[in-house]
C-alpha positions as CSV (number, residue, x, y, z in Angstrom):
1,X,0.0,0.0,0.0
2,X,1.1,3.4,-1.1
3,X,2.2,5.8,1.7
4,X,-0.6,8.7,0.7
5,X,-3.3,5.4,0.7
6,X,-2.4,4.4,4.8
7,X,-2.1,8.1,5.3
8,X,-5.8,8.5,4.4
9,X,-6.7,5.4,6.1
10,X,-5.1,6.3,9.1
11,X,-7.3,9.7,8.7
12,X,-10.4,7.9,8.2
13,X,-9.7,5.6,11.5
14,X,-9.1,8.6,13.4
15,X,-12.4,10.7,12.3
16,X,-14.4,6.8,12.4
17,X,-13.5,7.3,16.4
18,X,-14.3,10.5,16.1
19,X,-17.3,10.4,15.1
20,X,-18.7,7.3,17.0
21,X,-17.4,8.7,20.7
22,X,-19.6,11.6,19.5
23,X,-22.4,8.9,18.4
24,X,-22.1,7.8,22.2
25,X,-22.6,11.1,23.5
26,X,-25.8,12.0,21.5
27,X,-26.8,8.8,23.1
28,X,-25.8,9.6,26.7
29,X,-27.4,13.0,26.1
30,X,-30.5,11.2,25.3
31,X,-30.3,9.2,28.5
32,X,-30.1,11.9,30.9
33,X,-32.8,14.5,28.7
34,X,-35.3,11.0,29.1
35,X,-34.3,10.3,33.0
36,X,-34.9,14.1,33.3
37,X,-38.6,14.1,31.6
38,X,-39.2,10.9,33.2
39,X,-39.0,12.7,36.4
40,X,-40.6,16.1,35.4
41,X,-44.1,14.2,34.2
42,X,-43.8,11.2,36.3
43,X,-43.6,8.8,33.4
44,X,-42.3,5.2,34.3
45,X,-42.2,3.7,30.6
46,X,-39.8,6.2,30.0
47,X,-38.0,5.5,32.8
48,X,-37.6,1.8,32.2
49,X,-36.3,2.6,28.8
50,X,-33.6,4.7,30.1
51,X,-32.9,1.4,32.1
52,X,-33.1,-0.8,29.5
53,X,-31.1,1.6,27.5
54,X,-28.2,1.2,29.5
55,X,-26.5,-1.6,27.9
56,X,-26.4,-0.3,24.7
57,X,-24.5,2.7,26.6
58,X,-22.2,-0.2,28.1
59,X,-21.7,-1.8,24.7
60,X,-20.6,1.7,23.4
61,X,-17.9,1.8,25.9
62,X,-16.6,-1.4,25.6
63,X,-16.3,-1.4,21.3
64,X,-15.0,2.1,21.2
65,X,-12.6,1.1,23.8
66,X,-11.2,-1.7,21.9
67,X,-11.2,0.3,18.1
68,X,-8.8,3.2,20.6
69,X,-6.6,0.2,21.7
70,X,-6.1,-1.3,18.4
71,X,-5.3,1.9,16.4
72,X,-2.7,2.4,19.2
73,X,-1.3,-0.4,18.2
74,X,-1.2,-0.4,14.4
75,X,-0.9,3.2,13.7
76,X,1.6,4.3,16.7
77,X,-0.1,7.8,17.1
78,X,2.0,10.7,18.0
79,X,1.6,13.8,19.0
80,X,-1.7,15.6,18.4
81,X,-3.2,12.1,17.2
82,X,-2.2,10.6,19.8
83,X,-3.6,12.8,22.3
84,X,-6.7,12.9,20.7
85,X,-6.7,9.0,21.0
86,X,-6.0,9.2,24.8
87,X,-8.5,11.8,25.2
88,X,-11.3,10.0,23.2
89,X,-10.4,7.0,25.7
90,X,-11.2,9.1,28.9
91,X,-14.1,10.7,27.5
92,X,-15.7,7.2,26.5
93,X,-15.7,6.5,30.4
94,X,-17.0,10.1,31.3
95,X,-20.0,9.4,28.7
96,X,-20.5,5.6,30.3
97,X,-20.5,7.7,33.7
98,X,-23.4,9.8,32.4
99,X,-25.6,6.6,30.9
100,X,-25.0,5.5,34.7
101,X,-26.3,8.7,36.6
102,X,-29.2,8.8,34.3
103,X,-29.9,5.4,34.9
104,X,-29.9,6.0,38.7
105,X,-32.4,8.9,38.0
106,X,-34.7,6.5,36.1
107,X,-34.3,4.0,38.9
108,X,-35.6,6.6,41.2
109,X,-38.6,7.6,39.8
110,X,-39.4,4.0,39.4
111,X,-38.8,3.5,43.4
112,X,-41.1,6.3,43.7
113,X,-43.5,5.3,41.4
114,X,-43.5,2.1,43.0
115,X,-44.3,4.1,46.2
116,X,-47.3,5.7,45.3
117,X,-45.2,9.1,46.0
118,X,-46.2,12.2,43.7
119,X,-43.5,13.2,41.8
120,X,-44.6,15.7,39.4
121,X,-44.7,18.2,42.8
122,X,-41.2,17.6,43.0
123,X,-39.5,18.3,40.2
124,X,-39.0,22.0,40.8
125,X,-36.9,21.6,43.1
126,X,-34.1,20.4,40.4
127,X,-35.0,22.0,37.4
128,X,-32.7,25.0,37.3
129,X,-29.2,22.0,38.3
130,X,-31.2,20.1,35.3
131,X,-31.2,22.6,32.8
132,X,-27.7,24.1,33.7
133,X,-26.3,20.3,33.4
134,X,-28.1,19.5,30.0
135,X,-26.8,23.0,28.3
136,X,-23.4,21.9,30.2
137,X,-23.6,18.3,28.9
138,X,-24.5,19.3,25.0
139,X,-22.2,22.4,24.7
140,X,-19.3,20.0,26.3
141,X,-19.9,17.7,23.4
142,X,-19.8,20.4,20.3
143,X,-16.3,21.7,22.1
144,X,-15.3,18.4,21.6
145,X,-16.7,18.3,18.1
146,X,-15.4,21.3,17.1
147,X,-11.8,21.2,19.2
148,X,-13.2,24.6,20.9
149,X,-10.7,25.3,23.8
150,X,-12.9,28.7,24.2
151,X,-16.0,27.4,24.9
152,X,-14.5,24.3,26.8
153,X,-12.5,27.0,29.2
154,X,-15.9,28.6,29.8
155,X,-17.7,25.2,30.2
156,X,-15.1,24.7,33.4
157,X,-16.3,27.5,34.7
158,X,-19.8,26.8,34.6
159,X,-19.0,23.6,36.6
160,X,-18.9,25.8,39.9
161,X,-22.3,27.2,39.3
162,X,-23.9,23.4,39.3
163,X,-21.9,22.5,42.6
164,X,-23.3,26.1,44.0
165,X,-27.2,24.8,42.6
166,X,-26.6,21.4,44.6
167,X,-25.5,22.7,47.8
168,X,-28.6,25.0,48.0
169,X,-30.8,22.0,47.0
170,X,-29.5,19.9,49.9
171,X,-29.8,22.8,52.1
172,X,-33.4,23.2,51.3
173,X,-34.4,19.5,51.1
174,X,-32.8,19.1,55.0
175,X,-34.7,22.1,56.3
176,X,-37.8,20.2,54.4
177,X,-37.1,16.9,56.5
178,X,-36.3,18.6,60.0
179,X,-39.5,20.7,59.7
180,X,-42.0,17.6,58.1
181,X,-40.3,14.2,58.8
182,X,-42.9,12.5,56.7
183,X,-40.8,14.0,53.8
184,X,-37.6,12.3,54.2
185,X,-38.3,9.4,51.8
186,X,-39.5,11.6,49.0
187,X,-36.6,14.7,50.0
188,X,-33.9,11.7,49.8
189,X,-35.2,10.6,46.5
190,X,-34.7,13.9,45.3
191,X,-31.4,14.9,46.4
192,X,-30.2,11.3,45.0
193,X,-31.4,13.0,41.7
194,X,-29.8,16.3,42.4
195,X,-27.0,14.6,43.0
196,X,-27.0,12.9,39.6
197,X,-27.5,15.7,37.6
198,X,-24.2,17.4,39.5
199,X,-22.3,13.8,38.8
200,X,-23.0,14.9,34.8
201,X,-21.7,18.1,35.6
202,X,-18.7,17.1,36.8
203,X,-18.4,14.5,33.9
204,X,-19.1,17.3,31.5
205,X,-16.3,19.5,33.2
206,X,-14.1,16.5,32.1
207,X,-15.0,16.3,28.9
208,X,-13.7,20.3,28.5
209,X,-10.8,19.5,30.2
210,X,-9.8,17.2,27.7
211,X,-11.2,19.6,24.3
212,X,-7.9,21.4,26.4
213,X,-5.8,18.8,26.4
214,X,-6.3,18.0,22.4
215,X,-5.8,21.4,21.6
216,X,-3.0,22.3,23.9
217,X,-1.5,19.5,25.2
218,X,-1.4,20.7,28.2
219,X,-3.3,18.4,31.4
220,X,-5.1,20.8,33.0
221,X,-7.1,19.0,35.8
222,X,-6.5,20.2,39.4
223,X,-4.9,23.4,38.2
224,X,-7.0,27.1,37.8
225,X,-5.6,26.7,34.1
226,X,-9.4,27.8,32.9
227,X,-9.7,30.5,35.3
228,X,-6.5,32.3,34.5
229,X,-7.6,31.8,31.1
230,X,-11.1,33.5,31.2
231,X,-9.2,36.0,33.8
232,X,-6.8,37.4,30.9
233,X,-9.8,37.6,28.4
């Protein structure tokens, strides 16, 4: 095989895994936005798709683990390709991470459903950390499809706001069990599901951390990198 042929190949392996980590995403993105509206109108099919959905998440991980491992191998990446490879590995499990926390979600309303409790009254309590961790989630994933270090640096800083939304959640939901004990099961519920949606955040924060290490190759994670960066701008 000619040179300029394997150098195309080698292109077309690159932008296959590309392309299919992104696949995943759009499906993980689905998970949580289904776990989420599951919740919202109390809807337990949906729930138990997001379940059932799960293993196709697991799948995911596993065969665009192995096509990462084998083009290691054969092709013997360097440099920017190679970084891309290694961050396309960690960002498979970040996305597996998400199909989990939006399983647990979907679990939840099911437990709930199962206990008679009303949800729909509840899910006002998490919709502002639900919608901040969906726009987190989908903006993560178009820095990564477009190599955006911008928009990643600012999706790092967003990841404070969602940690900020949580706290005052579980602040509120506590004052709600002290005052009513009859709430605890329900409150608990809840915050297991607030907690979720700020487990995606995080996951999302990683995904911008590695749009960063792509495009700079530097490894920013436990440094302010992103907010010396949005500091200077």
């Amino acid at each position: 095989m000619s040179g300029e042929h394997l150098s195309k190949q080698y292109d077309m392996d690159l932008e296959t895994i590309r392309s299919k980590v992104l696949s995943m995403g759009g499906l993980v993105e689905t998970q949580f936005l289904d776990a989420i509206a599951s919740f919202r109108n109390a809807d337990v099919a949906r729930a138990e798709q997001v379940v059932k959905g799960d293993e196709a998440v697991n799948q995911l991980e596993v065969v665009l683990d192995d096509a990462c491992n084998h083009l290691i191998v054969r092709r013997q990446p360097a440099a920017n390709d190679l970084r891309t490879v290694m961050a396309s590995i960690k960002i498979i499990i970040d996305l597996e991470r998400i199909g989990d926390e939006a399983t647990k979600i979907a679990r939840t309303v099911m437990n709930m459903h199962n206990r008679s409790t009303t949800i729909n009254n509840h899910y006002e309590t998490i919709r502002v950390i639900a919608d901040s961790a969906t726009n987190m989630l989908h903006d993560a994933l178009d820095a990564f499809a477009r190599l955006d270090e911008k928009q990643a640096i600012n999706l790092i800083a967003q990841d404070a706001i969602i940690d900020h939304e949580f706290r005052s959640i579980m602040r509120n939901l506590i004052t709600f069990m002290m005052e009513d004990p009859r709430t605890i099961s329900t409150a608990l519920d809840t915050l297991w599901i607030a907690k979720a949606i700020e487990r995606i955040g995080d996951h999302a924060k990683n995904i911008a951390e590695y749009v960063i290490y792509v495009v700079r190759g530097k490894d920013i994670r436990h440094t302010d990198y992103a907010t010396t960066q949005l500091d200077r701008s």
